[in-house]
KEGUZA-532650 format. One record per residue (C-alpha): x, y, z; residue number from 1. Coordinates in steps of 0.1 Angstrom, whole numbers, plus 5000, padded with zeros to 4 digits. Layout:
BEGIN
<site u="X" v="Y" w="Z" nr="NUM"/>
...
// end
This chain:
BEGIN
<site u="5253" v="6867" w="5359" nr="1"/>
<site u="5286" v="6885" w="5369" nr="2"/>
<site u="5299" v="6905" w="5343" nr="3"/>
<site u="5334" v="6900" w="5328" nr="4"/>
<site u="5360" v="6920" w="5323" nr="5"/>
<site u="5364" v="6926" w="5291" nr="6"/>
<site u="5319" v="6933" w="5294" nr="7"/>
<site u="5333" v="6964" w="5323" nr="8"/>
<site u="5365" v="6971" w="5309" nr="9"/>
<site u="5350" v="6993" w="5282" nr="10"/>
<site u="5325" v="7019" w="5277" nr="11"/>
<site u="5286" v="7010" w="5269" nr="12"/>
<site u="5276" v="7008" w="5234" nr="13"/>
<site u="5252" v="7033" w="5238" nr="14"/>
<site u="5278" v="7056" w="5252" nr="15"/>
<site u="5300" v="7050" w="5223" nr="16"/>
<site u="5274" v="7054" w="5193" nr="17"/>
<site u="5263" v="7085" w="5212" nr="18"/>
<site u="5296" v="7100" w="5211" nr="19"/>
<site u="5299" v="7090" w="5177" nr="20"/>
<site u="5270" v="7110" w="5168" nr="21"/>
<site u="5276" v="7139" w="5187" nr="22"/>
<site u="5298" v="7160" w="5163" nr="23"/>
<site u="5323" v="7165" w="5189" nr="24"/>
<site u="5345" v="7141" w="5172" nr="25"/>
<site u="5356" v="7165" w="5142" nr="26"/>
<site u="5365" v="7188" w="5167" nr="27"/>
<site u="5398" v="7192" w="5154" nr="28"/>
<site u="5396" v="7187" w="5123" nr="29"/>
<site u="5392" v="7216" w="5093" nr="30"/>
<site u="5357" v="7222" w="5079" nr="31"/>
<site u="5370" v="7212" w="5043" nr="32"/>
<site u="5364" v="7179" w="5060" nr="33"/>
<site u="5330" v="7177" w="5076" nr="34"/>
<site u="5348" v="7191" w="5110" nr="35"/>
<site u="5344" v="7220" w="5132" nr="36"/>
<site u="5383" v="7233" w="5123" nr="37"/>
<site u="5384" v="7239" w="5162" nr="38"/>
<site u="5418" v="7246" w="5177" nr="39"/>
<site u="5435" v="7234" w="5210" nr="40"/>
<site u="5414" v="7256" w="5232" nr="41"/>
<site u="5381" v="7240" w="5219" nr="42"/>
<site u="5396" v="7205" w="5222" nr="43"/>
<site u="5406" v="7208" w="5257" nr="44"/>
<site u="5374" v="7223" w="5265" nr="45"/>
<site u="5353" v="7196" w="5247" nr="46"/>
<site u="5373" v="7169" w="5267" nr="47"/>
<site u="5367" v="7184" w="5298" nr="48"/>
<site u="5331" v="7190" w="5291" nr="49"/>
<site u="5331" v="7151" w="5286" nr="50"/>
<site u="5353" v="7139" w="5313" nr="51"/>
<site u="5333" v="7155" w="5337" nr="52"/>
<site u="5304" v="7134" w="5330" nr="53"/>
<site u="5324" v="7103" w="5323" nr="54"/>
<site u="5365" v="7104" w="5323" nr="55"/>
<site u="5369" v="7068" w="5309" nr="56"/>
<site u="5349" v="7081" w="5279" nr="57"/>
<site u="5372" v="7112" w="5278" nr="58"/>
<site u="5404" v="7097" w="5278" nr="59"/>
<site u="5392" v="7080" w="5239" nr="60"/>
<site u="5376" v="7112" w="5231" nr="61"/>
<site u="5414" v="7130" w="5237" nr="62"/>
<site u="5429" v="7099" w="5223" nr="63"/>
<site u="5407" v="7106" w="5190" nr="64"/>
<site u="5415" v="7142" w="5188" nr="65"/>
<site u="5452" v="7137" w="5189" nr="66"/>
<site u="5455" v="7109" w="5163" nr="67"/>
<site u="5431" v="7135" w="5139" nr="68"/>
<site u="5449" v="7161" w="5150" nr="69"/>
<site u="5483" v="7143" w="5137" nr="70"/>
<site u="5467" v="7132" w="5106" nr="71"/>
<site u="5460" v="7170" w="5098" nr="72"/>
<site u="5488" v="7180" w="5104" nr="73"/>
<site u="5514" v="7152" w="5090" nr="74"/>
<site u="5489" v="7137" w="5065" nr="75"/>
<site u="5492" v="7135" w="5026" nr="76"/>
<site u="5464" v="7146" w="5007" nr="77"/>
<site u="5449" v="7117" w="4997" nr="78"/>
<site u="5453" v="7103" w="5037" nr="79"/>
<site u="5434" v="7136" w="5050" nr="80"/>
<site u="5407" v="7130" w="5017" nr="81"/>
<site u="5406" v="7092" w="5027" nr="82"/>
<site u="5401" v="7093" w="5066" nr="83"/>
<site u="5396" v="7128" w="5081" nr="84"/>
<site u="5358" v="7129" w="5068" nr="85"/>
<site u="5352" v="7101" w="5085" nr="86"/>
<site u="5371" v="7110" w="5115" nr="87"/>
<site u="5349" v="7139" w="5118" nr="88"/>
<site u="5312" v="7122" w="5113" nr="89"/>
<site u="5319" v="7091" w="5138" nr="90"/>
<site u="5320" v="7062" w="5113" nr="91"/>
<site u="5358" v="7055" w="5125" nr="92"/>
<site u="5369" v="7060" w="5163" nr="93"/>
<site u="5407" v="7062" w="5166" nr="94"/>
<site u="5435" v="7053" w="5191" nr="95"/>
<site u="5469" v="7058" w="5193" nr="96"/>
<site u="5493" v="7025" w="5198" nr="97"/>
<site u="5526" v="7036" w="5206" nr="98"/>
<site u="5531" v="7016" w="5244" nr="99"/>
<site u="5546" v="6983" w="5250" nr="100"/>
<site u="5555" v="6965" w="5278" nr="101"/>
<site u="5588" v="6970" w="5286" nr="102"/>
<site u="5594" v="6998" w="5263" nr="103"/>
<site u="5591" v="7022" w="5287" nr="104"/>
<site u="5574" v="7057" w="5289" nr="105"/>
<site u="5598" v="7071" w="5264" nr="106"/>
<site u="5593" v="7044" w="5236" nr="107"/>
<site u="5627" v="7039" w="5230" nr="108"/>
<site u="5631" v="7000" w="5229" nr="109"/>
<site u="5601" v="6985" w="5209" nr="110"/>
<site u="5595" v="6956" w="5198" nr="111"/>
<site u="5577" v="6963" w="5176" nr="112"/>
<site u="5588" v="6959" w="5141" nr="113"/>
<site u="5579" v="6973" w="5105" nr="114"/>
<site u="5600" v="6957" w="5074" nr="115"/>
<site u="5597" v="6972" w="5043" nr="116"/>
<site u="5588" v="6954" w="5010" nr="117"/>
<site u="5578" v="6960" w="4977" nr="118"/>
<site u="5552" v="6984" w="4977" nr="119"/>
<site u="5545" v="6988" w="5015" nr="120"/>
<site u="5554" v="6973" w="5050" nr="121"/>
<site u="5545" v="6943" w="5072" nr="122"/>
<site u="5539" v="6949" w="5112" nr="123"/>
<site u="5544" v="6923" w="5137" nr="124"/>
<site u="5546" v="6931" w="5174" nr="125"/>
<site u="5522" v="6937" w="5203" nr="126"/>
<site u="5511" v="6972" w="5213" nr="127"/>
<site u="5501" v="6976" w="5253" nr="128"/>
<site u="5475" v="7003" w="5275" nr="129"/>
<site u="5461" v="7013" w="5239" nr="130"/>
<site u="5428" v="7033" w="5250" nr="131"/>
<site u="5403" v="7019" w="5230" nr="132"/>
<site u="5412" v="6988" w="5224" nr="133"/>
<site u="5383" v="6973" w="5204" nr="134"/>
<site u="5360" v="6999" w="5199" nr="135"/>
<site u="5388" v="7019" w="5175" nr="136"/>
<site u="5384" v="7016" w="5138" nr="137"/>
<site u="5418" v="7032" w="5132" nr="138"/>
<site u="5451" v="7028" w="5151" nr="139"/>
<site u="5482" v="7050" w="5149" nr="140"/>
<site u="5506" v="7026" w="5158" nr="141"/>
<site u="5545" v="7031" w="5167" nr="142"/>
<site u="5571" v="7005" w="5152" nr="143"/>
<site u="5606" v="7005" w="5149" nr="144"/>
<site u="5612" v="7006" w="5110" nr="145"/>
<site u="5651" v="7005" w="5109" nr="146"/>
<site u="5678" v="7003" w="5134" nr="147"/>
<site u="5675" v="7033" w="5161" nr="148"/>
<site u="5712" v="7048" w="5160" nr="149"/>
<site u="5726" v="7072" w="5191" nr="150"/>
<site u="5701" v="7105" w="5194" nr="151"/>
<site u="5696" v="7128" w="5218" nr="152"/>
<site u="5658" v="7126" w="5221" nr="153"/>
<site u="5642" v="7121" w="5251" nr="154"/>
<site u="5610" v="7108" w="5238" nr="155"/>
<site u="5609" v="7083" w="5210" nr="156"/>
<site u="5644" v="7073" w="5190" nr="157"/>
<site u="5656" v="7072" w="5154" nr="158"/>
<site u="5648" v="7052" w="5132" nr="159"/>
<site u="5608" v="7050" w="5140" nr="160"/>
<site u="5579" v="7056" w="5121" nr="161"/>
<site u="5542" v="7059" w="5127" nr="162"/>
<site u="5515" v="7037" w="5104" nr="163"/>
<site u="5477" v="7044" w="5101" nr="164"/>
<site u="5464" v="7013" w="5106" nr="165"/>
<site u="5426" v="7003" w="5098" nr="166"/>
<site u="5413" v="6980" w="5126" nr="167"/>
<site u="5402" v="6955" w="5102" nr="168"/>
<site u="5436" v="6947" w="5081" nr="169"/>
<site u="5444" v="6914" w="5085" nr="170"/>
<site u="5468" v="6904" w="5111" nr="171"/>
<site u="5456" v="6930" w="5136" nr="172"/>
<site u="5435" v="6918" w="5166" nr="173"/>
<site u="5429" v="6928" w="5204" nr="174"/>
<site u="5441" v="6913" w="5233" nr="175"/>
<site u="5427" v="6912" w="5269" nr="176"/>
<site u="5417" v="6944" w="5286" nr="177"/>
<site u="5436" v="6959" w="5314" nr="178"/>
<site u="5420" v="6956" w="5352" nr="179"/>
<site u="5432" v="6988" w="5361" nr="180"/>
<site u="5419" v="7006" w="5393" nr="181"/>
<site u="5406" v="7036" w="5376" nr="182"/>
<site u="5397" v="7044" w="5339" nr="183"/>
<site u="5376" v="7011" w="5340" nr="184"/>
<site u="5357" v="7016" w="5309" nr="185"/>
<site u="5383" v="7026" w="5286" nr="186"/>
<site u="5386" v="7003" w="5267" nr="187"/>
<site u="5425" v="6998" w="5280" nr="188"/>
<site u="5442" v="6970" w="5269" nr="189"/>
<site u="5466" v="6955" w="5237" nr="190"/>
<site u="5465" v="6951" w="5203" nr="191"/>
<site u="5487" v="6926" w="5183" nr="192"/>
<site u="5504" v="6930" w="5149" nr="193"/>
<site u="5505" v="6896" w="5131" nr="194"/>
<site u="5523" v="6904" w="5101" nr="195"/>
<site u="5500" v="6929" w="5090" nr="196"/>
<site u="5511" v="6944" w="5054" nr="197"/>
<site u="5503" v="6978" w="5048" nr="198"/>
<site u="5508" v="7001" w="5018" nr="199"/>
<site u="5533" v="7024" w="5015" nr="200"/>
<site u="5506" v="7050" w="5016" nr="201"/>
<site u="5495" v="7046" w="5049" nr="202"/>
<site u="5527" v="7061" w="5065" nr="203"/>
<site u="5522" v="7092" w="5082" nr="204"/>
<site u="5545" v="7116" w="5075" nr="205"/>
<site u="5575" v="7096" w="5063" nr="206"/>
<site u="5592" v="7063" w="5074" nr="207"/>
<site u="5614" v="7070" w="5102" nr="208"/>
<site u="5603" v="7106" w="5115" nr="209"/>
<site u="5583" v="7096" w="5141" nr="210"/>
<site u="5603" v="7112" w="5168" nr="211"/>
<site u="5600" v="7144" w="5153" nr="212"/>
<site u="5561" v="7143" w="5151" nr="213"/>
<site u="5562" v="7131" w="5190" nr="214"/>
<site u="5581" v="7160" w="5197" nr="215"/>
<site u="5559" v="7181" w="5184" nr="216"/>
<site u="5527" v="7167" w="5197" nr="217"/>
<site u="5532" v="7191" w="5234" nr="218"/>
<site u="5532" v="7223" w="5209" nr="219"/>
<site u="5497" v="7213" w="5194" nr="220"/>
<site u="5482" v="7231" w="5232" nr="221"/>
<site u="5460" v="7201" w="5238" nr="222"/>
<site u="5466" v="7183" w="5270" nr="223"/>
<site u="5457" v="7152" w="5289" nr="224"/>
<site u="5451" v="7176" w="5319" nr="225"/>
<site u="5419" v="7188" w="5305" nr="226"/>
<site u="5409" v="7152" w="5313" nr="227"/>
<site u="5423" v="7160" w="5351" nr="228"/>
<site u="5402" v="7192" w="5350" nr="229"/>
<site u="5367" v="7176" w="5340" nr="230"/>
<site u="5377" v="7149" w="5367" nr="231"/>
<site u="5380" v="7178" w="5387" nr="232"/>
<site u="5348" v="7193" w="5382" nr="233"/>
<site u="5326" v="7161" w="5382" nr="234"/>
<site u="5347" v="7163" w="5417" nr="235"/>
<site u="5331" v="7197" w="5431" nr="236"/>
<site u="5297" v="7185" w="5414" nr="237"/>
<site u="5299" v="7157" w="5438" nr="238"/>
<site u="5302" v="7183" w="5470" nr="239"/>
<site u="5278" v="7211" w="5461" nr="240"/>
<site u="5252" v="7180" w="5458" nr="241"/>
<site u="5256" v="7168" w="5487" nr="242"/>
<site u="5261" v="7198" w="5509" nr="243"/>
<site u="5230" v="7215" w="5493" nr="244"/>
<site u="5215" v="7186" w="5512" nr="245"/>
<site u="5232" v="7185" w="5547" nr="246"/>
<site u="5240" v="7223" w="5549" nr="247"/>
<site u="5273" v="7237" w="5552" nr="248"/>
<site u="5290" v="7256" w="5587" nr="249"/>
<site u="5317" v="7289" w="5581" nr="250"/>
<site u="5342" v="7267" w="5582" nr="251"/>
<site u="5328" v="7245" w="5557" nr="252"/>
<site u="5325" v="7279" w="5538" nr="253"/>
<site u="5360" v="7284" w="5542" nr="254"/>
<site u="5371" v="7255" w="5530" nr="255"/>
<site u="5350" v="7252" w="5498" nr="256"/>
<site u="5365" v="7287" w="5487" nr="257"/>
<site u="5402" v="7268" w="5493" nr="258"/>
<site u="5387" v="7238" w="5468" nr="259"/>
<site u="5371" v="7263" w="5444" nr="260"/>
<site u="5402" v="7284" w="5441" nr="261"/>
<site u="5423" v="7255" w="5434" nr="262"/>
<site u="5396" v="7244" w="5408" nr="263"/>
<site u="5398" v="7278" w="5390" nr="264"/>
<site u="5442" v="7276" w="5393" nr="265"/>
<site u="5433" v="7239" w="5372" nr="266"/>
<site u="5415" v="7261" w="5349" nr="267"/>
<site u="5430" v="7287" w="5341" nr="268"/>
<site u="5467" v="7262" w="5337" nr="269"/>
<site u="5444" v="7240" w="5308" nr="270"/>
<site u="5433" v="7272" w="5292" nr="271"/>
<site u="5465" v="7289" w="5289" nr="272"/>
<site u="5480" v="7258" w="5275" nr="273"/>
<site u="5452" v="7257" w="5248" nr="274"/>
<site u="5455" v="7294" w="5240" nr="275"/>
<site u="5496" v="7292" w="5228" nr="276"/>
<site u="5503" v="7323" w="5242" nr="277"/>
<site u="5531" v="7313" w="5262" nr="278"/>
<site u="5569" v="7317" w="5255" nr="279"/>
<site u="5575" v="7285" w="5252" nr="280"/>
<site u="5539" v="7265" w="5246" nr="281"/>
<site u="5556" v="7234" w="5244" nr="282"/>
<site u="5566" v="7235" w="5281" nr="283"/>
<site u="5531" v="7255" w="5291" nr="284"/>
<site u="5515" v="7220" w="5280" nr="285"/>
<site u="5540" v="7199" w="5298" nr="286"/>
<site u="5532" v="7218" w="5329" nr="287"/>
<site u="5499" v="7218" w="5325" nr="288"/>
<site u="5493" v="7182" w="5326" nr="289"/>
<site u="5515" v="7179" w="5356" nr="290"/>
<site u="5500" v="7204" w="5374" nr="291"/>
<site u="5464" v="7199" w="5368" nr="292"/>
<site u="5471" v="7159" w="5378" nr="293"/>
<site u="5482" v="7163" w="5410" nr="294"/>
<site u="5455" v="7194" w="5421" nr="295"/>
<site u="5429" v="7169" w="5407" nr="296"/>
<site u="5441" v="7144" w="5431" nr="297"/>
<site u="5440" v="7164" w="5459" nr="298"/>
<site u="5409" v="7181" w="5449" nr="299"/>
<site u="5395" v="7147" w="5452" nr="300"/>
<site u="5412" v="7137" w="5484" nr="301"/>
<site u="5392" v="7171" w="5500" nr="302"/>
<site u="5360" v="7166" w="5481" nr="303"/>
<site u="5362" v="7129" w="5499" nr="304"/>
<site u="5366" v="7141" w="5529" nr="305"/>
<site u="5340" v="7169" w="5526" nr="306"/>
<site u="5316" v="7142" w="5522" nr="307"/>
<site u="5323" v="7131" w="5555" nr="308"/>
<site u="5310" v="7093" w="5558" nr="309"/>
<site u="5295" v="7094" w="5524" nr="310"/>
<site u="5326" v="7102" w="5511" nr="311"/>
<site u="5338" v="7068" w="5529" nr="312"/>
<site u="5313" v="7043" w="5506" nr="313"/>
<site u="5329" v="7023" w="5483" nr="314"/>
<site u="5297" v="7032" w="5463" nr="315"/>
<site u="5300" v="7071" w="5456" nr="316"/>
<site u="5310" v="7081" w="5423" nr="317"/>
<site u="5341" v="7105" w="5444" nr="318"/>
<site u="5357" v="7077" w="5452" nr="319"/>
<site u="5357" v="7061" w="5411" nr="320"/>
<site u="5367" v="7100" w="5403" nr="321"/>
<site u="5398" v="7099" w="5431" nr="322"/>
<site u="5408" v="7067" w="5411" nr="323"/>
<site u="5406" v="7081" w="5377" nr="324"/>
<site u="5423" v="7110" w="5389" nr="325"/>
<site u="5457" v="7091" w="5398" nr="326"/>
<site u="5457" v="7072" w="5364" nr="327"/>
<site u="5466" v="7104" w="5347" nr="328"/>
<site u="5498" v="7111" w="5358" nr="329"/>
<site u="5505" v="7075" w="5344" nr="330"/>
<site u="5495" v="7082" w="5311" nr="331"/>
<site u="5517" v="7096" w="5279" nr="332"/>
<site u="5538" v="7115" w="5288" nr="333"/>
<site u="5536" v="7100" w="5327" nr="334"/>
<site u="5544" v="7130" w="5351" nr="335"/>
<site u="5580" v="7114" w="5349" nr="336"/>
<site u="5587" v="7118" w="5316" nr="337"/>
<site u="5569" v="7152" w="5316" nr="338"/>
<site u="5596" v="7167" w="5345" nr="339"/>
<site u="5624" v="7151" w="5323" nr="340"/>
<site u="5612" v="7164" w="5290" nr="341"/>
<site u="5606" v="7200" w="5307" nr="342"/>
<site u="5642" v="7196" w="5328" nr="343"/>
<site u="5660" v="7186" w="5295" nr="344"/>
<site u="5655" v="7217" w="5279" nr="345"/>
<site u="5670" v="7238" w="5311" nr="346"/>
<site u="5702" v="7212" w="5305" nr="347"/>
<site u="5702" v="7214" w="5271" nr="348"/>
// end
């Protein structure tokens, strides 16, 4: 029987219970809540370490940093006592929900609606590429709450705020998975807001500041280029396997040292964006997905090429890596919005 795609469009459920298990999931967030109380360097590092055995899987293992991360940072007390414990064990998976269709990449005309009422808020609207579509237990969803007035912000707008919202509240269900061409099993696709009420408790960090916690996501030091790096690495795995096979010539030699050094350049850009040591850390991060994207692709394109006619089968895992590699640059922020975010500043 031909599998679906909504069976292929998302990762195994052995994959998924075995990264809830693993610990890595509490990465981020403070012992006082069963985590690890790692910081940005340890995050990107655990992403890499995951994408380079499986970058679908890596992509909801970032998205579930960031969304604890947010909550630690933005959280009340009681949301951090409620949810961050179990964040941190693997009983919830999270995913953030800020795209639509039609938005654009820098949010700023949703749909997406949240009224308020007595005692809390009703969502209605339909939320597009959410990673982890259907295997999340908790979405941090982006709605416009009041009418967005004339701001300068490049990413987001006034008048937006962010909701924690439980994957079982009524209202809320998933829509069709995306058939993208790389990131297969990520569980990419939308979720729909029915007129799902919420408490006034769950939203994070006060109605209509949203754009203020998106802006200071890029300072955090985490980056989606640590899943470009691990991409990278699975990449040069690829190579050494199969040239400790068919042997290599000098000039081979020569130009594995070219791929190895642009490897390390990937490197060291993720781990310097982790650290926070910059001048500006904000833009180091912005760079640093940018620029580990686009060596990833071409560290690809030569690993494919080093393979010679293996590199050529539809069949070897390169040539899934070469197509997970270009969906990066798509993703939030997309390269775009990354040069305008970084460029802004200079205009500013």
């Amino acid at each position: 029987m031909t599998a679906t795609l909504q069976e292929t469009a998302r990762p195994s459920a052995e994959s998924v219970a075995a990264l809830r298990a693993s610990g890595v999931l509490g990465t981020v967030i403070p012992r006082v809540y069963g985590g690890r109380g790692g910081d940005a360097v340890q995050a990107n590092r655990a992403v890499t370490d995951l994408a380079r055995r499986d970058p679908s899987l890596g992509i909801v293992l970032f998205q579930h940093l960031a969304v604890s991360a947010r909550i630690t940072e933005w959280g009340t007390v009681a949301q951090k006592a409620a949810i961050l414990p179990r964040l941190a064990s693997g009983e919830w998976l999270a995913a953030s929900a800020w795209s639509e269709t039609g938005a654009g990449a820098a949010k700023k005309s949703l749909t997406t609606t949240a009224e308020q009422h007595t005692g809390g808020w009703a969502l209605t609207g339909t939320k597009a590429f959410v990673t982890g579509a259907g295997i999340a237990d908790l979405y941090l969803v982006l709605a416009q709450s009041e009418q967005s007035g004339d701001d300068d912000t490049v990413y987001g707008s006034s008048g937006q705020t962010l909701f924690l919202v439980p994957a079982a509240t009524p209202g809320l269900s998933v829509g069709s998975h995306v058939d993208m061409d790389g990131m297969r099993r990520s569980a990419t696709g939308s979720v729909r807001l029915n007129g799902c009420v919420l408490p006034s408790d769950n939203v994070l960090g006060g109605a209509g500041i949203a754009a203020t916690i998106i802006r200071g996501v890029r300072e955090s030091g985490a980056t989606l280029g640590a899943v470009s790096l691990g991409i990278a690495e699975a990449a040069w795995d690829c190579v050494e396997a199969h040239l400790a096979k068919a042997g290599t010539s000098q000039a081979t030699q020569y130009r594995l040292v070219d791929l190895a050094a642009r490897l390390e350049a990937v490197r060291g850009c993720i781990e310097r964006a982790g650290r926070r040591d910059s001048a500006n850390p904000g833009t180091t991060v912005l760079y640093s997905k940018l620029f580990a994207s686009a060596e990833t692709e071409e560290i690809c394109a030569q690993a494919q090429r080093l393979l010679g006619s293996a590199g050529y089968l539809q069949s070897h895992r390169v040539n899934a890596l070469a197509r997970d590699a270009r969906a990066i640059a798509l993703m939030g922020p997309t390269n775009e919005l990354c040069r305008e975010l970084v460029s802004a500043a200079w205009t500013a």
